[in-house]
C-alpha positions in Angstrom: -1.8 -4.1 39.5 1.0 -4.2 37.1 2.9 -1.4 35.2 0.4 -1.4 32.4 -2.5 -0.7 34.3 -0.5 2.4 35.9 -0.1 3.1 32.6 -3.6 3.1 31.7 -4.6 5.1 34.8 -2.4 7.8 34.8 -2.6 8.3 30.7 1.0 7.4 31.0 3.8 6.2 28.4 6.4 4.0 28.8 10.2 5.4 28.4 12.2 2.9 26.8 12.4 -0.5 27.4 10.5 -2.2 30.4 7.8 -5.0 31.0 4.8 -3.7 30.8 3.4 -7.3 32.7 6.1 -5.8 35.9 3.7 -6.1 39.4 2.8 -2.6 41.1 2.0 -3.3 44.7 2.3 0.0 46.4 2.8 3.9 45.8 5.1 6.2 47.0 5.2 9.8 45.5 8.5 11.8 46.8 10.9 14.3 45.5 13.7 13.6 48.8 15.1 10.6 47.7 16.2 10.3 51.4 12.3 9.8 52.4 12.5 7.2 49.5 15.1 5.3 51.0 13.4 5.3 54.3 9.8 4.7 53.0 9.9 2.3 50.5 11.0 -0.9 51.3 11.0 -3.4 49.1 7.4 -3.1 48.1 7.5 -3.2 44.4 6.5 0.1 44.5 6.0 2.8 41.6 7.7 6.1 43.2 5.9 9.5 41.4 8.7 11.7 41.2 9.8 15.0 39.2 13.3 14.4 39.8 15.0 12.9 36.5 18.6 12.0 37.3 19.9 9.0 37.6 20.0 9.1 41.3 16.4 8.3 40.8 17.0 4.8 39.3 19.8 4.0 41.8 17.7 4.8 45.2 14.4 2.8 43.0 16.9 -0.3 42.8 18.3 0.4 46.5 14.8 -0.4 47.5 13.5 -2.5 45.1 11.1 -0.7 43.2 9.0 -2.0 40.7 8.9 1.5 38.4 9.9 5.2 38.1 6.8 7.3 36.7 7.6 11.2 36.1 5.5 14.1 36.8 4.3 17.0 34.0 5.8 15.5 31.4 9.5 15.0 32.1 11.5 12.9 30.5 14.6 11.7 31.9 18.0 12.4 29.6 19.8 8.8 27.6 22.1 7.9 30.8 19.2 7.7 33.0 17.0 5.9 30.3 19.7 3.0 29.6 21.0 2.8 33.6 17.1 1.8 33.6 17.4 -0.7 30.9 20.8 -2.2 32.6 19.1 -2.6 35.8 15.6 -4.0 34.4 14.0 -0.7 35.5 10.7 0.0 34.0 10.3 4.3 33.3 6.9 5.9 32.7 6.3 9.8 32.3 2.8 11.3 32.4 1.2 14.9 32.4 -0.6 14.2 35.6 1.0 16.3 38.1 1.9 14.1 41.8 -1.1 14.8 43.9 -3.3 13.5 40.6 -1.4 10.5 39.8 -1.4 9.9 43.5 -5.0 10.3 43.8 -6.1 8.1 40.6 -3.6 5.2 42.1 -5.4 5.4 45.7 -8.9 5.4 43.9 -7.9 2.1 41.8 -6.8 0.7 45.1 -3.3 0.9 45.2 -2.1 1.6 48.3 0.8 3.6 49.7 3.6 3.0 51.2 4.7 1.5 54.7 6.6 4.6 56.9 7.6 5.1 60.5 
């Protein structure tokens, strides 16, 4: 799946730049970055978050992340927008609230992350 097909799935838009074409091979929705850090690992994953500081970009490039996407509609301020851009970070925001985003992504087949 790539970034575009997210896109498509979760009635999504793009924030800023990013490559659409950017490979999606795992999920992981989470608002404690710490469970981020300890759950996504280097998966190309899309984390689902309502968090929009930057600290969301940093712990997404800590473990290799393929995408932020923001829940109901939030939009992350400038700073967190061009830290993505610097880092080759693709940002998406959509209405769809975690638990639907999550379930749309399982239901197209993408699966969820690897935990202890």
């Amino acid at each position: 799946m790539t970034v575009a097909d997210v896109k498509a799935a979760l009635d999504a838009e793009i924030i800023g730049a990013g490559d659409p074409e950017t490979v999606v091979l795992r999920a992981c929705a989470c608002d404690l970055l710490s469970d981020v850090l300890r759950c996504v690992t280097r998966e190309k994953a899309i984390l689902l978050t309502n968090l929009t500081h930057l600290q969301t970009v940093r712990v997404a490039e800590m473990v290799d992340a393929a995408a932020v996407c923001y829940m109901r509609g939030k939009r992350p301020g400038d700073d967190v927008i061009r830290l993505a851009e610097e880092k080759g970070m693709v940002l998406l925001t959509t209405k769809m609230t975690s638990y639907e985003a999550s379930g749309q992504l399982c239901r197209l087949g993408l699966s969820g992350c690897e935990h202890d």
